[in-house]
ZAGU-541761 format. One record per atom (N, C-alpha, C): y, z, x; residue in three letters. Coordinates in pm, whole numbers, padded with zeros to 5 digits, always signed. Example, Ala and Ser with C-alpha at 12.3 -4.5 7.8 and 13.67 -1.06 7.14 Angstrom:
<rs>
-00569+00780+01319ALA/-00450+00780+01230ALA/-00330+00780+01320ALA/-00225+00708+01285SER/-00106+00714+01367SER/+00003+00787+01290SER/
</rs>
This chain:
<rs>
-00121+00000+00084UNK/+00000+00000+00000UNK/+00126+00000+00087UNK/+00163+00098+00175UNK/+00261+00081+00299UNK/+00269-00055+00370UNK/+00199-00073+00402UNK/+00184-00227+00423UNK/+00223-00368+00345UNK/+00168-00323+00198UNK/+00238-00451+00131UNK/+00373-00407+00117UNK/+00430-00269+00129UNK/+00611-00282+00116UNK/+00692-00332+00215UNK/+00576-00243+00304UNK/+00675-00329+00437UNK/+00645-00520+00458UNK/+00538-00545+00382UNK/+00576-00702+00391UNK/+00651-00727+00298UNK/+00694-00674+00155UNK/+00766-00694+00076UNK/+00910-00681+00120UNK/+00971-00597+00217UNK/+01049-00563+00259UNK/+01100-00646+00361UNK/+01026-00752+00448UNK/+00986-00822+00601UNK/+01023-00979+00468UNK/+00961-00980+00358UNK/+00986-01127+00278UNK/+01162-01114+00240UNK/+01183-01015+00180UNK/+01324-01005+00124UNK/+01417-01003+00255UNK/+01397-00940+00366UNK/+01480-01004+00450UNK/+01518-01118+00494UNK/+01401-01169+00506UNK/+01367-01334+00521UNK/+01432-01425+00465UNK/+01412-01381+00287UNK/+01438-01473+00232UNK/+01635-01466+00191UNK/+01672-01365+00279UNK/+01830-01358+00227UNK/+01869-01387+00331UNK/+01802-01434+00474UNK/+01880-01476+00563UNK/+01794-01626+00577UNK/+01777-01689+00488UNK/+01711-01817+00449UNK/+01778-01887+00351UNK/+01784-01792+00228UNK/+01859-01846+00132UNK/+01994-01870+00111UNK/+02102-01862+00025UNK/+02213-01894-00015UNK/+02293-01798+00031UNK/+02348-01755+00164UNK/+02408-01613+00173UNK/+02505-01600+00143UNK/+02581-01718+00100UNK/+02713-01744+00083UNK/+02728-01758-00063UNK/+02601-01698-00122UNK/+02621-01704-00278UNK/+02670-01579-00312UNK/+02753-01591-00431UNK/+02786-01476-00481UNK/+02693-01401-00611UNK/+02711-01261-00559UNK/+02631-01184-00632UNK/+02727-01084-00774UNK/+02728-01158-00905UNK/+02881-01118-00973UNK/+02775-00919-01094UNK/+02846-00811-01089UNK/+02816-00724-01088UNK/+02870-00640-01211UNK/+02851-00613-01331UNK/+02927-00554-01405UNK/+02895-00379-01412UNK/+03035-00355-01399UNK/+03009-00160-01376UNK/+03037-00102-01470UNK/+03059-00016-01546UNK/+03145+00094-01630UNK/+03231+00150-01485UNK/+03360+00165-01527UNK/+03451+00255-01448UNK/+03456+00289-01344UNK/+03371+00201-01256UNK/+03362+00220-01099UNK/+03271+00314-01136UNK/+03146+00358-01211UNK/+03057+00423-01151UNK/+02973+00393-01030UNK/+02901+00261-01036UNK/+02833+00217-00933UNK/+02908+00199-00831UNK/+02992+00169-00835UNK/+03086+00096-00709UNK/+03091+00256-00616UNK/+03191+00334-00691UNK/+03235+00414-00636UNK/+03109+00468-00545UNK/+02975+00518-00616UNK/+02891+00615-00520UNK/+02795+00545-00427UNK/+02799+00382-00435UNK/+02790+00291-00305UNK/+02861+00284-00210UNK/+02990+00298-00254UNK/+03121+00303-00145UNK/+03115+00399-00041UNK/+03096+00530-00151UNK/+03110+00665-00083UNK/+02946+00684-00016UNK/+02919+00639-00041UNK/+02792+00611+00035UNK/+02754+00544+00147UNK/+02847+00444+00175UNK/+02842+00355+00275UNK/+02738+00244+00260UNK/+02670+00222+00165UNK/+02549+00120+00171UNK/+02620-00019+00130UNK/+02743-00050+00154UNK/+02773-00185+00112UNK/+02870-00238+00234UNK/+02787-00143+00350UNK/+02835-00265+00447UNK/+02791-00343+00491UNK/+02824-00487+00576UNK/+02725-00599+00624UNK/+02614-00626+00523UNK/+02715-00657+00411UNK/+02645-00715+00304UNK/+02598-00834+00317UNK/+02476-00919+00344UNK/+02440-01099+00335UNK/+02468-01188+00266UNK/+02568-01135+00145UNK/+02621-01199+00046UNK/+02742-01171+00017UNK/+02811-01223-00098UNK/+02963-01182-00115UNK/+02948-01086-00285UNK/+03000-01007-00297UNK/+02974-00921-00367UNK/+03035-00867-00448UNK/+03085-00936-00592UNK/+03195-00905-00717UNK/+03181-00842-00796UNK/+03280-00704-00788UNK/+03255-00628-00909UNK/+03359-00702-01036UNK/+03299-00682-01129UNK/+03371-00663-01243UNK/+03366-00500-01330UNK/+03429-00437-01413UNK/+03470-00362-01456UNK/+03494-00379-01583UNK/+03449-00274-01683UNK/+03410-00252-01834UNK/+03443-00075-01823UNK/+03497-00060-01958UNK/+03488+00061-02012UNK/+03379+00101-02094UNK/+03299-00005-02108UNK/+03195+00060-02232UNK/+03062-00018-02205UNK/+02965+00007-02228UNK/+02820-00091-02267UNK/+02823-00273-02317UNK/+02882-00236-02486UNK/+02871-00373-02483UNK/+02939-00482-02454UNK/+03053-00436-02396UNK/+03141-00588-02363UNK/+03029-00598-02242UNK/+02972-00513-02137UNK/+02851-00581-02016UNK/+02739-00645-02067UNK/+02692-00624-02127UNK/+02576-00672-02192UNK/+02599-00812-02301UNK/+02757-00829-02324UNK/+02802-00978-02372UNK/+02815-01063-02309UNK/+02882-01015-02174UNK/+02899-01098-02064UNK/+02793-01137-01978UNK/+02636-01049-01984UNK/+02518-01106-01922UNK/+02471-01179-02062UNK/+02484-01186-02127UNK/+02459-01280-02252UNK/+02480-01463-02214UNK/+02610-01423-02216UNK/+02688-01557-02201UNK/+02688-01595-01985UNK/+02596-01505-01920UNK/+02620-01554-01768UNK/+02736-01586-01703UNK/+02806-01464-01744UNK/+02957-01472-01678UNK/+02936-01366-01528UNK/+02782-01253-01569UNK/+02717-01129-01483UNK/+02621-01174-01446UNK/+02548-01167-01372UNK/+02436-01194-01271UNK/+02357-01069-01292UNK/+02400-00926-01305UNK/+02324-00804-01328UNK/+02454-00726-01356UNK/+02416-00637-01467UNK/+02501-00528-01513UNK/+02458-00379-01536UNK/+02511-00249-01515UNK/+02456-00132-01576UNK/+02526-00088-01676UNK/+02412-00037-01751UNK/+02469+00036-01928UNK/+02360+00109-01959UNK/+02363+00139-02082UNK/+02323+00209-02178UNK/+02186+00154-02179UNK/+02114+00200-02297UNK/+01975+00128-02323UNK/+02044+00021-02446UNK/+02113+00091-02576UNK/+02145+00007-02701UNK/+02175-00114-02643UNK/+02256-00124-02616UNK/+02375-00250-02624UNK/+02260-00398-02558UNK/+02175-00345-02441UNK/+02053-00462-02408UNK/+01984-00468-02546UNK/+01867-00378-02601UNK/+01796-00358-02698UNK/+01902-00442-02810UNK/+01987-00432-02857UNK/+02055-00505-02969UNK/+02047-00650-02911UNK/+02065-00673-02820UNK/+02084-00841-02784UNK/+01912-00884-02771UNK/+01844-00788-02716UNK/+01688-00817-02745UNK/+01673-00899-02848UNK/+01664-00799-02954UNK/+01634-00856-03106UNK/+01693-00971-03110UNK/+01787-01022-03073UNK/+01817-01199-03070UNK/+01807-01301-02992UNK/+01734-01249-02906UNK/+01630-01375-02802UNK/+01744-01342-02666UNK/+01851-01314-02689UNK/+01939-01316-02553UNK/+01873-01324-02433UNK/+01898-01437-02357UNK/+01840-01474-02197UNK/+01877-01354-02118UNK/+01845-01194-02154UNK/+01810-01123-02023UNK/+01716-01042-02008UNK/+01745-00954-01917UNK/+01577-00896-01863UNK/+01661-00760-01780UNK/+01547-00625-01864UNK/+01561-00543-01804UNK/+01485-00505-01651UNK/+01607-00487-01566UNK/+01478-00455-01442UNK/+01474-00340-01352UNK/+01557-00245-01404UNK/+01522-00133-01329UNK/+01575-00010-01459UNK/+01573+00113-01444UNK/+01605+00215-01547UNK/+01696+00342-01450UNK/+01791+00360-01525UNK/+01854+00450-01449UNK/+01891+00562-01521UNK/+01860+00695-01426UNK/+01818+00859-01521UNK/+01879+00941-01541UNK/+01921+01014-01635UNK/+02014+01193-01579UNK/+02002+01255-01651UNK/+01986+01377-01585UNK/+01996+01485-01702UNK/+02082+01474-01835UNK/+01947+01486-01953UNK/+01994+01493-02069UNK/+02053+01572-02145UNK/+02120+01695-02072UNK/+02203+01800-02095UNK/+02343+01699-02106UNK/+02366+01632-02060UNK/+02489+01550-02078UNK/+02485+01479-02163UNK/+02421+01483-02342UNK/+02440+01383-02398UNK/+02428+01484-02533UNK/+02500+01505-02606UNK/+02498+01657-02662UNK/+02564+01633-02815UNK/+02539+01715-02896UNK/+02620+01724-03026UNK/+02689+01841-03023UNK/+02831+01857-03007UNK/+02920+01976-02978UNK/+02994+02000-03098UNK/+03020+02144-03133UNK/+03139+02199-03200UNK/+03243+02242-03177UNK/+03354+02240-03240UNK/+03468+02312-03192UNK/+03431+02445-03154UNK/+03530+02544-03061UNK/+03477+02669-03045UNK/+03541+02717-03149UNK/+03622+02764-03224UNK/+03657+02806-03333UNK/+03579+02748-03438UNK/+03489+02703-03475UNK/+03443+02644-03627UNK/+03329+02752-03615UNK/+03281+02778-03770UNK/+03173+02879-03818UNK/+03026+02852-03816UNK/+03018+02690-03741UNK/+02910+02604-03704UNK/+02867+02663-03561UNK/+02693+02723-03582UNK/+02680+02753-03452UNK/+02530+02743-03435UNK/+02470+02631-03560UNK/+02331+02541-03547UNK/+02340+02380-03603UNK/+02247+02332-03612UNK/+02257+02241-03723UNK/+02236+02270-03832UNK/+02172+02377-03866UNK/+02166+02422-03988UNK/+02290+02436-04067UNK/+02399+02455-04005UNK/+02502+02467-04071UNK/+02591+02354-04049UNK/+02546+02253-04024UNK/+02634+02108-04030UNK/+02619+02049-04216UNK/+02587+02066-04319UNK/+02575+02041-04446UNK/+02711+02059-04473UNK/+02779+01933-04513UNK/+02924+01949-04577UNK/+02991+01939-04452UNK/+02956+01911-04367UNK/+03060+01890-04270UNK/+03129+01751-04202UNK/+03227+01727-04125UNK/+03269+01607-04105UNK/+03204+01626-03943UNK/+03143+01506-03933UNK/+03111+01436-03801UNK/+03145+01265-03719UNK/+03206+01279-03600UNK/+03222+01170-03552UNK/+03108+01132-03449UNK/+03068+01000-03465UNK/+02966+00943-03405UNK/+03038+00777-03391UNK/+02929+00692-03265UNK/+02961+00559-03288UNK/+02830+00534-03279UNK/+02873+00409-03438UNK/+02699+00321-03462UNK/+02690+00229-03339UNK/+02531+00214-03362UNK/+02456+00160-03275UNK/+02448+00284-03144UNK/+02470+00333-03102UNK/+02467+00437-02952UNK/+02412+00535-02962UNK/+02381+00597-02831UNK/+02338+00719-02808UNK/+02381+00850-02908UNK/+02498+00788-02961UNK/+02567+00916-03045UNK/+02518+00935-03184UNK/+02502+00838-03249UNK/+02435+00794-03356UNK/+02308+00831-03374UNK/+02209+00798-03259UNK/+02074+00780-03246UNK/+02063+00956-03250UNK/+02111+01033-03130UNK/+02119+01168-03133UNK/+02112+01279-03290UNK/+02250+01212-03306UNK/+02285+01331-03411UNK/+02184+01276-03539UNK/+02128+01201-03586UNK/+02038+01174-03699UNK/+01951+01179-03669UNK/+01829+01202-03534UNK/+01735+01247-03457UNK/+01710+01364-03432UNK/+01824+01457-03427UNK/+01847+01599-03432UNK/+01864+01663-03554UNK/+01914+01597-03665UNK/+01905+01614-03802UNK/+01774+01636-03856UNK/+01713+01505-03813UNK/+01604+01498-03898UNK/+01476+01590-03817UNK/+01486+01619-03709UNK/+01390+01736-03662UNK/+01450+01853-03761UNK/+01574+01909-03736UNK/+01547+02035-03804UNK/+01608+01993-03985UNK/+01525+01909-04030UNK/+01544+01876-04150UNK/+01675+01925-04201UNK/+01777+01843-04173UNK/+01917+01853-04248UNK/+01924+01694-04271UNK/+01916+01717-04438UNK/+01947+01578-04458UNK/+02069+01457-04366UNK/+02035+01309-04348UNK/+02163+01281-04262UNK/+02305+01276-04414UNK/+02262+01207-04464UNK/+02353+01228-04565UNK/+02447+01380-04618UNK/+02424+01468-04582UNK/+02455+01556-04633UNK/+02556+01657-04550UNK/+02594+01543-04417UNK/+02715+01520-04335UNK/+02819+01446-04373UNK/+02977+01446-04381UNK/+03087+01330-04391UNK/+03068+01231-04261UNK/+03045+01103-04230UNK/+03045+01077-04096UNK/+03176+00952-04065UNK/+03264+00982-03989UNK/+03339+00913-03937UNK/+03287+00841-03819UNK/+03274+00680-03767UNK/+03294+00594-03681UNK/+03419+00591-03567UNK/+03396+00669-03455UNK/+03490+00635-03377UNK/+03443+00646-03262UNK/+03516+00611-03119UNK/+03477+00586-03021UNK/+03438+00704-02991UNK/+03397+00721-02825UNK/+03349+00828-02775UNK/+03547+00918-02710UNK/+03612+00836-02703UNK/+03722+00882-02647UNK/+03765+00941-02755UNK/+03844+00823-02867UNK/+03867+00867-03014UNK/+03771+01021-03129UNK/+03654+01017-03059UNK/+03611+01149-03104UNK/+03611+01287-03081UNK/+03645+01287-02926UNK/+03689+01381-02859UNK/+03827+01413-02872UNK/+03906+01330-02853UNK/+04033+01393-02929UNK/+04026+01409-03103UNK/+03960+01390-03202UNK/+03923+01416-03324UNK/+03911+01539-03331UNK/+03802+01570-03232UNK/+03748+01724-03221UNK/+03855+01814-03198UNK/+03981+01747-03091UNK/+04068+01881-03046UNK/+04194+01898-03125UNK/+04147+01789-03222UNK/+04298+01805-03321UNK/+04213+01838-03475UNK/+04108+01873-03487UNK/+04070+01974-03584UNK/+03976+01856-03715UNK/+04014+01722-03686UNK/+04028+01656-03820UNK/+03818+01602-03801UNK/+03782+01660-03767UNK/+03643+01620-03736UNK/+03533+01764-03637UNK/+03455+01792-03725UNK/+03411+01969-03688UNK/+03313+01949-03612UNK/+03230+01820-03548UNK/+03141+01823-03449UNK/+03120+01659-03413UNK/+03118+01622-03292UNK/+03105+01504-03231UNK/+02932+01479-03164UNK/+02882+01356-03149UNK/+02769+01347-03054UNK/+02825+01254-02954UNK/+02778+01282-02856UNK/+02885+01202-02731UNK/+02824+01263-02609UNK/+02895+01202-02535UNK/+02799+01199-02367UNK/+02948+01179-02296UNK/+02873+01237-02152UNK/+02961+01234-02040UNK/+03097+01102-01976UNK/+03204+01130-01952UNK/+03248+01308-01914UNK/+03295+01387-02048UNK/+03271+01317-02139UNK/+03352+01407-02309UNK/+03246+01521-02307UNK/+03112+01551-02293UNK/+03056+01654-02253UNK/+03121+01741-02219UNK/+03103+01750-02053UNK/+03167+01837-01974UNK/+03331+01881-02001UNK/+03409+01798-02048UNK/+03527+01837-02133UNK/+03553+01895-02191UNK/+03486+01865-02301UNK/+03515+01960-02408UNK/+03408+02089-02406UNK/+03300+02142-02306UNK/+03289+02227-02288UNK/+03354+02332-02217UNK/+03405+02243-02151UNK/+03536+02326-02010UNK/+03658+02416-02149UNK/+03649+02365-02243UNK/+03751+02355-02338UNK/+03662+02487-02437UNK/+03587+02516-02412UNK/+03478+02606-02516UNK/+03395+02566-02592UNK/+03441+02387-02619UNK/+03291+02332-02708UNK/+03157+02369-02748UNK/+03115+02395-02858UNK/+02952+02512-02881UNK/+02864+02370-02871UNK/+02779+02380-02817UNK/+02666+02265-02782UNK/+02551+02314-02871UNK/+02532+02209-02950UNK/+02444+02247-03062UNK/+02313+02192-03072UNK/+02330+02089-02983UNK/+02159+02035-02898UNK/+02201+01925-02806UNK/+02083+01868-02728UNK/+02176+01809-02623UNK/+02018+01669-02686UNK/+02021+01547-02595UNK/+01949+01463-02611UNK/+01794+01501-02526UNK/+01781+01607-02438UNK/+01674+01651-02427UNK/+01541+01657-02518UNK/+01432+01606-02522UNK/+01308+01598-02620UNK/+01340+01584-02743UNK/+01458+01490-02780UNK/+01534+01442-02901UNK/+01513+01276-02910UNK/+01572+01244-02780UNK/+01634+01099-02785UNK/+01612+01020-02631UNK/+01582+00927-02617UNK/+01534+00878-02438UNK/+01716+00879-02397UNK/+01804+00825-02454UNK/+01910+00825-02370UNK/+01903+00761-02231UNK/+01831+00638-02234UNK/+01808+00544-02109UNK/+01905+00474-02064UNK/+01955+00463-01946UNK/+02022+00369-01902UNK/+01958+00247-01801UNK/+02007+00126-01796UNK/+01917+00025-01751UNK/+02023-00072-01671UNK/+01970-00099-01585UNK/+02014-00242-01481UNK/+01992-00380-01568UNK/+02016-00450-01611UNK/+02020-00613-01677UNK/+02086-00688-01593UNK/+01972-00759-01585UNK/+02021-00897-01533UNK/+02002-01014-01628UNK/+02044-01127-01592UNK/+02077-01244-01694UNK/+01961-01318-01652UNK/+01884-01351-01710UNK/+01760-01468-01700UNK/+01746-01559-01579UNK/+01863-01622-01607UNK/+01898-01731-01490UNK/+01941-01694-01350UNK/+01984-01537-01354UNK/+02017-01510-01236UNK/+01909-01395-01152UNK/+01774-01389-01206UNK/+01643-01301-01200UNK/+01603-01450-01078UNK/+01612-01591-01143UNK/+01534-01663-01065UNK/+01598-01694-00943UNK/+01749-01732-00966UNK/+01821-01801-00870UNK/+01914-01758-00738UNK/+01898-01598-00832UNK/+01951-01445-00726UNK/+01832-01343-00696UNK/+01737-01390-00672UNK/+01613-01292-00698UNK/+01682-01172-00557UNK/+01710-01274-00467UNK/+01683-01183-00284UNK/+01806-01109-00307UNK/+01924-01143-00363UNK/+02072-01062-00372UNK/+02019-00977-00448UNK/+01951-00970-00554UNK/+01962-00898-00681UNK/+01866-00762-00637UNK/+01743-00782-00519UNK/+01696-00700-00474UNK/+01733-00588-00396UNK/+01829-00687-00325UNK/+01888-00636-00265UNK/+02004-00537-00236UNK/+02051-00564-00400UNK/+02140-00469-00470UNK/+02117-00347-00490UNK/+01997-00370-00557UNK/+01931-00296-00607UNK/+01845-00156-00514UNK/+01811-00196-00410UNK/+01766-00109-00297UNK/+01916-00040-00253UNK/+02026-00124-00192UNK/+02141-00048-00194UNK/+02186+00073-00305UNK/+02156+00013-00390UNK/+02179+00149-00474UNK/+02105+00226-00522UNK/+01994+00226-00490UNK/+01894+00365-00483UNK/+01923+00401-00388UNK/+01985+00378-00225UNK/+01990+00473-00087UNK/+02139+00540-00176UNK/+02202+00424-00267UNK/+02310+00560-00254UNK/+02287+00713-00340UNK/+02228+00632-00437UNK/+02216+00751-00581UNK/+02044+00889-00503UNK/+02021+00845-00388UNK/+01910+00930-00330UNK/+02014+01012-00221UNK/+02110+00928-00172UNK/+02231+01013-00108UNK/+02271+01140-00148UNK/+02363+01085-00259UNK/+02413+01192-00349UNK/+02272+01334-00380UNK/+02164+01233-00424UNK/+02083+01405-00461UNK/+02020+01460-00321UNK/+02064+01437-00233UNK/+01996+01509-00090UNK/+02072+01611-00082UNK/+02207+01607-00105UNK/+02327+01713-00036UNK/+02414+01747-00160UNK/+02456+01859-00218UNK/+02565+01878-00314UNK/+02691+01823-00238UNK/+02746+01828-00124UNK/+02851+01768-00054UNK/+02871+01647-00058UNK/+02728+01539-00082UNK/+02779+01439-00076UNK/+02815+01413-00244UNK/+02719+01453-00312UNK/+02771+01463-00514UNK/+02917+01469-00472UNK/+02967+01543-00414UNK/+03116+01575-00455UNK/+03224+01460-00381UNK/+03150+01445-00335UNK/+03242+01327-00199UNK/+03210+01217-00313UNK/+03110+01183-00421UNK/+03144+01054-00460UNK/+03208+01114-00599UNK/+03217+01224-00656UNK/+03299+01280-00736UNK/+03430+01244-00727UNK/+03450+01267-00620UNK/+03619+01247-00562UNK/+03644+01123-00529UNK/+03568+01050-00508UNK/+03604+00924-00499UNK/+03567+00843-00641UNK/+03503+00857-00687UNK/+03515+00809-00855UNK/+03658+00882-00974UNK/+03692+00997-00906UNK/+03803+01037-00976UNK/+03963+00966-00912UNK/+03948+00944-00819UNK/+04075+00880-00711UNK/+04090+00752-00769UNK/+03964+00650-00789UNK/+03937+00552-00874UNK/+03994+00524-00968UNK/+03942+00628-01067UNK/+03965+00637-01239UNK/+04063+00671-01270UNK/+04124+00796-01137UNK/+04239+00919-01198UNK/+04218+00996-01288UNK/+04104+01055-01305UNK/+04046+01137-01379UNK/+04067+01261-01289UNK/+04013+01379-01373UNK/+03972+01527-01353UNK/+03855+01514-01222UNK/+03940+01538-01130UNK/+03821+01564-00959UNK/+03724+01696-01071UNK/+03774+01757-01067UNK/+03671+01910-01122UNK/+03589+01843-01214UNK/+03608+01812-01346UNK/+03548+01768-01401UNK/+03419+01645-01382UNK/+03499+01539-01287UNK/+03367+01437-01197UNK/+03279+01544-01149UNK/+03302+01668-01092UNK/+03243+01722-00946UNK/+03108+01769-01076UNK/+03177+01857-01175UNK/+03084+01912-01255UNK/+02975+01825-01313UNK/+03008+01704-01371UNK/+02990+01601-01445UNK/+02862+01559-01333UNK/+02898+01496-01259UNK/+02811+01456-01130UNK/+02682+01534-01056UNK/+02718+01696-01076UNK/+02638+01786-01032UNK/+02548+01793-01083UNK/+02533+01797-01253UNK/+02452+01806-01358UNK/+02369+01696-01401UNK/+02447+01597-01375UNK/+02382+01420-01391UNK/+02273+01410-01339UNK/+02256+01425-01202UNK/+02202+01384-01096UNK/+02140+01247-01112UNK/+02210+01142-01139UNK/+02143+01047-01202UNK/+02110+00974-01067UNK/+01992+00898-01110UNK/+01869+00872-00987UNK/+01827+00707-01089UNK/+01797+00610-00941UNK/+01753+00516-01016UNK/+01643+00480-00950UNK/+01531+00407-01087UNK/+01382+00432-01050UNK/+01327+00258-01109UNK/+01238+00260-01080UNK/+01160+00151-01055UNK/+01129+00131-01274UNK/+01062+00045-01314UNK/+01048+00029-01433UNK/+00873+00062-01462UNK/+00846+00158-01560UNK/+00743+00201-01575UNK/+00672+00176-01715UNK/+00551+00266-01766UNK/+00522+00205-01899UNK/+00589+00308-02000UNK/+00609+00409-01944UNK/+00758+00541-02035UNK/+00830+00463-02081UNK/+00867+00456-02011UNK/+01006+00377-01961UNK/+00993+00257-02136UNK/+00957+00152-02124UNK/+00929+00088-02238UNK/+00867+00182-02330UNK/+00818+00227-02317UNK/+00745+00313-02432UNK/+00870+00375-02534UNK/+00953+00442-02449UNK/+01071+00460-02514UNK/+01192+00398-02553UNK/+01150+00285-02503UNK/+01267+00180-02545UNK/+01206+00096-02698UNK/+01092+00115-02690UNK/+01027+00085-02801UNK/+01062+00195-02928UNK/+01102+00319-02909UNK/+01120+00429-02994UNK/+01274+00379-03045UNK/+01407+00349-02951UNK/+01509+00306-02941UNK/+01569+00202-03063UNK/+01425+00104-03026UNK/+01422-00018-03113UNK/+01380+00012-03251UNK/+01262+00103-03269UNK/+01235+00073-03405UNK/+01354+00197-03478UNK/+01408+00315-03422UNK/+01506+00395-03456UNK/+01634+00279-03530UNK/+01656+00202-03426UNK/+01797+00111-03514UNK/+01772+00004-03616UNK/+01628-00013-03617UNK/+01546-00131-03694UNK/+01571-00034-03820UNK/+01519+00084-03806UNK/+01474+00158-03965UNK/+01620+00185-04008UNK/+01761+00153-03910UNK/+01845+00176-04001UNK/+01902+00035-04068UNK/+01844-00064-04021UNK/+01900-00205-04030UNK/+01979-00285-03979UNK/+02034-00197-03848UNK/+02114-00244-03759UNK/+02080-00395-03646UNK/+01916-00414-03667UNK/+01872-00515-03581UNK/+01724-00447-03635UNK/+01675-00606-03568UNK/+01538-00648-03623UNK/+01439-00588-03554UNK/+01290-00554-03597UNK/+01224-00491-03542UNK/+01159-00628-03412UNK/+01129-00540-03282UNK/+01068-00628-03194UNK/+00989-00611-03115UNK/+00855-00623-03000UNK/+00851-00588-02889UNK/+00918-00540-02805UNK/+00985-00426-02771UNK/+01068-00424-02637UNK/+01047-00480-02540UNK/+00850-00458-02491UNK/+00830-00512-02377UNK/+00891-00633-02325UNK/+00907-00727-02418UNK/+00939-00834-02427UNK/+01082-00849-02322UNK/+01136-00757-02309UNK/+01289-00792-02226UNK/+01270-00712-02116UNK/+01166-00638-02063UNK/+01140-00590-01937UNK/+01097-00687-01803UNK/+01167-00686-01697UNK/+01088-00738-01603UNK/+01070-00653-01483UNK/+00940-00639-01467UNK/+00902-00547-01385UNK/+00880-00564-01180UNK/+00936-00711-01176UNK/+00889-00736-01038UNK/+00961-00689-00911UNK/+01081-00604-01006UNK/+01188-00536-00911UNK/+01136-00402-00858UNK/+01020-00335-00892UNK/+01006-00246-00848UNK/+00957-00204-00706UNK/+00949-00307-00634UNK/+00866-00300-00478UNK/+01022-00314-00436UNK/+01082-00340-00468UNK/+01218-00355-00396UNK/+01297-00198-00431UNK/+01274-00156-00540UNK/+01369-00037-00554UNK/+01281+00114-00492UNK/+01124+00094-00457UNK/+01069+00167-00366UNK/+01087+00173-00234UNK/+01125+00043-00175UNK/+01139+00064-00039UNK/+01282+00016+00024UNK/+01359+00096+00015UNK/+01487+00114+00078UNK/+01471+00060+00228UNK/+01578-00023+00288UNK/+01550-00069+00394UNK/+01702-00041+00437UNK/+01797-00045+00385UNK/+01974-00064+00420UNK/+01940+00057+00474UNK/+02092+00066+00555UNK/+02120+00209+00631UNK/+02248+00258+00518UNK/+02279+00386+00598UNK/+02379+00459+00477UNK/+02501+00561+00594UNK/+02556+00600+00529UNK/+02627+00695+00649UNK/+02550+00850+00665UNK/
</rs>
């Protein structure tokens, strides 16, 4: 087995100082997450290729743009791929990326008389359809049997809900990081988190056409950013060094990244049969609400990236 990585490892070199080096490898991020803890990582130097980020605030504008092959590979959410699934969309999941599910939570104000779900009946909640937030809070409902109906539910963003929450007009949000860690810093009552609730997967996508024609860049990416995200969990010093450099970025709350980041520990891993197994749970969850059609998940997995995201070969600082 050591042996076939290191020839797997001995081909991908090969083939990127063979192939197109002068091709560009185009990259869609949320908010400088990736960027930033590659940077601060050092794994994106003497790159063999030329190397474009683009930048998104949210899931699905990335997952439109690997639609239409404007991205070569993007990171997001699990939804926003899974919705384009169900309509044949030319991409392919190929790696899964993890974190603690303490960061994906249904919170209350600290002043409200709400301090289970049991006592969410009659209450106003903000969520956004299709997402993690959605999927959560009616997943968490329906374990401890509270009808979903028997909530008010307002549609708003994950930003727009968090300020909802601090101006009173909405008594519990489901939402994920950094509105987490926020509005707990703030006293927020955490009333379950996506832990043994909800997979809360995040995934690498790449675009069909660019699996065949970027295979050696795309591997290659991809190994770069497992040395960085294995960086970060070796040392709490270095978590914080890309904390601070994702907040310098954003201009966000350094404290808040540092916390946010500590707790995450998000780690990226090779594609497994979990892994689909729960993306299959994902799918038929938004199917039974009618949001998209029931499907195979397997169907949008590609699994040949995983000898590449096992054996790290780049150097790092």
């Amino acid at each position: 087995m050591r042996y076939l990585k290191q020839l797997a490892a001995t081909v991908l070199a090969t083939s990127l100082s063979l192939s197109a080096a002068a091709q560009t490898l185009v990259v869609g991020d949320q908010s400088y997450n990736a960027r930033a803890v590659m940077e601060a990582a050092g794994v994106l130097d003497d790159l063999p290729y030329t190397l474009e980020w683009k930048q998104f605030t949210a899931g699905s504008p990335v997952a439109e743009a690997l639609n239409v092959g404007s991205l070569d590979i993007g990171l997001l959410g699990d939804a926003p791929p899974l919705f384009l699934g169900a309509l044949g969309a030319p991409i392919k999941v190929i790696a899964v990326s993890r974190q603690n599910l303490e960061g994906v939570a249904i919170l209350a104000r600290k002043d409200s008389s709400i301090h289970s779900l049991q006592d969410l009946r009659g209450k106003r909640a903000a969520i956004w359809k299709g997402s993690w937030s959605q999927q959560l809070l009616f997943s968490a409902l329906d374990k401890a049997g509270v009808p979903r109906d028997s909530l008010e539910l307002r549609y708003l963003s994950a930003l727009d809900a968090s300020h909802a929450l601090d101006g009173g007009s909405v008594d519990v949000i489901a939402t994920w990081e950094p509105y987490v860690t926020q509005q707990e810093r703030q006293g927020a009552r955490v009333l379950a988190t996506a832990e043994g609730v909800i997979p809360a997967q995040s995934f690498v996508v790449a675009n069909s056409k660019a699996v065949d024609a970027k295979r050696a860049q795309i591997a290659d990416f991809l190994q770069r950013l497992k040395k960085a995200r294995d960086w970060t969990l070796n040392d709490p010093a270095n978590t914080e060094a890309y904390a601070d450099a994702w907040a310098k970025r954003t201009r966000a709350d350094r404290d808040i990244a540092r916390a946010w980041f500590a707790r995450a520990r998000t780690d990226l891993a090779p594609l497994n049969p979990q892994v689909i197994v729960d993306a299959q749970k994902t799918v038929d969850f938004f199917a039974g609400l009618g949001l998209i059609k029931a499907y195979p998940a397997s169907s949008l997995f590609d699994t040949s990236f995983g000898a590449a995201i096992e054996q790290p070969t780049v150097s790092q600082h």
